[in-house]
ZAMARGU-4260 file (C-alpha; in steps of 0.2 Angstrom, whole numbers, plus 5000, padded with zeros to 4 digits):
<rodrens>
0) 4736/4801/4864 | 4740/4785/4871 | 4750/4786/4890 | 4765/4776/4881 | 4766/4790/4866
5) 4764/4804/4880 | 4778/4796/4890 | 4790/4795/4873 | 4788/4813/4869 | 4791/4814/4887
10) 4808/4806/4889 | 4813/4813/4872 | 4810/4830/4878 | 4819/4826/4894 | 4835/4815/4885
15) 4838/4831/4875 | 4837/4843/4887 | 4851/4833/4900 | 4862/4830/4883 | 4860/4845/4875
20) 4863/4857/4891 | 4877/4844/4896 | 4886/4846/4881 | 4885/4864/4885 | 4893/4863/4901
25) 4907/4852/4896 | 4911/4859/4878 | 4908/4880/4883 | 4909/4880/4901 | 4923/4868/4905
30) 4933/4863/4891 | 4934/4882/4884 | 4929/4894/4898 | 4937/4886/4914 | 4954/4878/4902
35) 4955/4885/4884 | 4960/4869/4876 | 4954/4875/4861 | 4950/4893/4852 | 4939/4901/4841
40) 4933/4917/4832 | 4922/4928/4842 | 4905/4923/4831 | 4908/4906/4836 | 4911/4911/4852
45) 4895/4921/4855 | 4885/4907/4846 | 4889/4892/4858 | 4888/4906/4875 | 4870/4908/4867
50) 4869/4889/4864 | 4873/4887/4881 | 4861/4900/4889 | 4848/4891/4878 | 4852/4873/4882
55) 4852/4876/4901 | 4839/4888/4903 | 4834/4891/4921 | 4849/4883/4928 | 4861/4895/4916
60) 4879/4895/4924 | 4888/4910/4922 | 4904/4906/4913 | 4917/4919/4921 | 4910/4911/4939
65) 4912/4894/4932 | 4927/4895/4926 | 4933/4904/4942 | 4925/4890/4953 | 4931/4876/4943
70) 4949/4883/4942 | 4949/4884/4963 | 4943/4866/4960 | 4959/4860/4952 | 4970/4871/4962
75) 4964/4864/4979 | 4957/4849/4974 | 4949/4840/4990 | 4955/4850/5003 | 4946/4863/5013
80) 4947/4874/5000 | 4941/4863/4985 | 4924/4874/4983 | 4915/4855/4980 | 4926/4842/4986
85) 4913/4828/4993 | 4923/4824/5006 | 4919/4836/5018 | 4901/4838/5017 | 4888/4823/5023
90) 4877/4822/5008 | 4877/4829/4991 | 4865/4841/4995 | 4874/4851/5008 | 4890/4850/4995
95) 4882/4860/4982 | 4873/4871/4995 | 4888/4875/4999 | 4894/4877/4981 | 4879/4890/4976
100) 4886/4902/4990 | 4902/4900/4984 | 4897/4902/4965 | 4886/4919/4971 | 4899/4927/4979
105) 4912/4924/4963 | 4896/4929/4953 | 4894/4947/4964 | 4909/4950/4966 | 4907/4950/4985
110) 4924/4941/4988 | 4942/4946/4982 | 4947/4931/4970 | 4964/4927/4967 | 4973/4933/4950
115) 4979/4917/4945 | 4960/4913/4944 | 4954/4927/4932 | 4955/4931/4915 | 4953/4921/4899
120) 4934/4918/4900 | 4921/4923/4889 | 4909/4938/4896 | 4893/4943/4888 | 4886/4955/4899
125) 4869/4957/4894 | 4866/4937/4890 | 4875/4935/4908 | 4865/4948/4918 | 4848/4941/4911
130) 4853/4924/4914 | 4852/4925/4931 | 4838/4937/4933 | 4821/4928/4940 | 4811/4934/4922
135) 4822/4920/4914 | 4821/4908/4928 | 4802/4910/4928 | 4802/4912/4909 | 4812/4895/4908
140) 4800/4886/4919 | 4785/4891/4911 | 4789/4882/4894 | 4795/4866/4903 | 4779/4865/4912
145) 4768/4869/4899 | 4779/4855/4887 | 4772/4844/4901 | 4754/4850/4902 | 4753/4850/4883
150) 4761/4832/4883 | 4760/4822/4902 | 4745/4812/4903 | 4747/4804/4920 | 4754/4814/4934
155) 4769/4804/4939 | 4776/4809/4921 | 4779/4828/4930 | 4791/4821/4942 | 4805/4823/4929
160) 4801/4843/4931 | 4813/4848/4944 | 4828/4840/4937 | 4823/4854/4921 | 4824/4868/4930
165) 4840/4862/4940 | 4849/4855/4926 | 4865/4862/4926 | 4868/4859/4947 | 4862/4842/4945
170) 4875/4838/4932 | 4887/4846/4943 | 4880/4838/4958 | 4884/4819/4950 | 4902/4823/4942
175) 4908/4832/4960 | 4899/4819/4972 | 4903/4803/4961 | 4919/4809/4952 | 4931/4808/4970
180) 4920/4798/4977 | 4918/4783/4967 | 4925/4775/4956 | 4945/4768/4950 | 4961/4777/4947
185) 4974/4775/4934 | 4984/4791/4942 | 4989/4796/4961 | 4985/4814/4957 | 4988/4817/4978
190) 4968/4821/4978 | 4952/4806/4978 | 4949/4812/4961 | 4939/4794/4952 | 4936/4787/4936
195) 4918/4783/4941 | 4913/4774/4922 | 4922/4765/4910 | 4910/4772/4897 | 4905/4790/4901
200) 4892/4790/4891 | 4880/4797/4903 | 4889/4812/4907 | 4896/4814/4891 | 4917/4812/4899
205) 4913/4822/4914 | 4915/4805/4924 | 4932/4803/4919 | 4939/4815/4933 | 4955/4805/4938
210) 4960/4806/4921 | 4955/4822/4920 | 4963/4829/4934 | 4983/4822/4928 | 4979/4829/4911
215) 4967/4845/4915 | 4972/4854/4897 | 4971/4838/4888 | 4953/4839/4878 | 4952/4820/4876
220) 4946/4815/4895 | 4948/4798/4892 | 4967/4789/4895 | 4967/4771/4894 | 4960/4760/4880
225) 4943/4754/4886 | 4939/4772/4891 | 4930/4782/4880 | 4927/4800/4880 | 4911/4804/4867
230) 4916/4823/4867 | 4932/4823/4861 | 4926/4816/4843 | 4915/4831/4841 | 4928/4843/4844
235) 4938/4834/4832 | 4925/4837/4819 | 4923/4853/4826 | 4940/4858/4824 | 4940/4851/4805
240) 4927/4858/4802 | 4939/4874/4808 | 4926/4881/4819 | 4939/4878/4834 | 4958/4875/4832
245) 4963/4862/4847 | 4979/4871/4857 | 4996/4862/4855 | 4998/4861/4872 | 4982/4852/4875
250) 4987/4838/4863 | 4999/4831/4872 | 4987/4820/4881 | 4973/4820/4866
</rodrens>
């Protein structure tokens, strides 16, 4: 195998991996678990938490604890209490540092949360428990480094491993850093909340933060016309397809 074939199958393993497991962040995790702008029956329900587990591997986020975080997130939106809010940490590394405690403590149950936080998110106990134990985070590591070994032939190509096993953070690491950090804004939402690109293709609508935070139940993350939100077609097909039915109240803005 020539060293540019090896580094094709490389970047294709690695392209799906960030699209695949960042579709599962936005579509279960965000859009469903943290807002429920849509529904759907309890097989589907179980087949995209599965999906979710799958596509994240070693960096699985629990949804109760993401949805409990990411409500706070809107709730206190950059202030002290915002659990990542960038503007209150010196680099993006102390922020989600800061963010993991935070998430462990939901996740154990070592802090009292506030009801209007709770409820309405998917649970599956057993997928959740082994989730987080170390025999999937090992498990998980093992098969992307022996994708590499089987396929890398030059050593730099094995730089790309650490973003695999720390997926899901890293995705949130760019949408909470960059999201009210950089960017423009079509609303005063009272927070720094940013529409960071016009195209949010790289993070699949996450990006569109500002908009985001005016509408927070709208499923369609973009607002104005050059914006464009590659997500919200899919649950369009999705809910065709009647595999989730959209909530009225989330298509005011949609």
């Amino acid at each position: 195998m020539t060293t540019t074939e090896s580094l094709l199958i490389i970047l294709a393993f690695f392209i799906a991996h960030w699209f695949l497991s960042l579709f599962s962040q936005t579509f279960y995790l965000h859009r469903y678990s943290a807002h429920k702008m849509f529904t759907m029956n309890k097989f589907w329900e179980k087949f995209f938490h599965l999906f979710t587990y799958l596509t994240q591997g070693s960096s699985y986020l629990n949804p109760r604890a993401y949805a409990i975080l990411h409500r706070m997130h809107h709730a206190f939106s950059d202030t002290e209490k915002d659990p990542h809010s960038p503007h209150f940490f010196k680099d993006v590394v102390s922020m989600m540092m800061r963010t993991k405690d935070i998430y462990y403590d939901v996740l154990r149950n070592k802090v009292q949360t506030s009801k209007e936080f709770l409820g309405n998110y998917p649970i599956w106990n057993s997928l959740d428990h082994f989730g987080g134990t170390w025999v999937s985070h090992i498990f998980w590591g093992v098969f992307y480094t022996s994708f590499y070994f089987f396929f890398a032939t030059e050593w730099w190509m094995y730089l790309l491993l650490p973003v695999h096993f720390l997926m899901g953070p890293v995705h949130g690491a760019i949408v909470n850093w960059a999201g009210h950090k950089y960017g423009y804004q079509n609303f005063d939402n009272g927070d720094k909340s940013k529409n960071t690109l016009v195209l949010d293709f790289l993070m699949m609508g996450e990006l569109f933060q500002n908009n985001h935070h005016k509408f927070p139940n709208s499923p369609n993350f973009a607002s104005r016309w050059f914006e464009f939100d590659p997500v919200y077609p899919i649950m369009k097909v999705l809910s065709w397809l009647r595999i989730i039915k959209l909530n009225r109240h989330a298509l005011v803005h949609g």
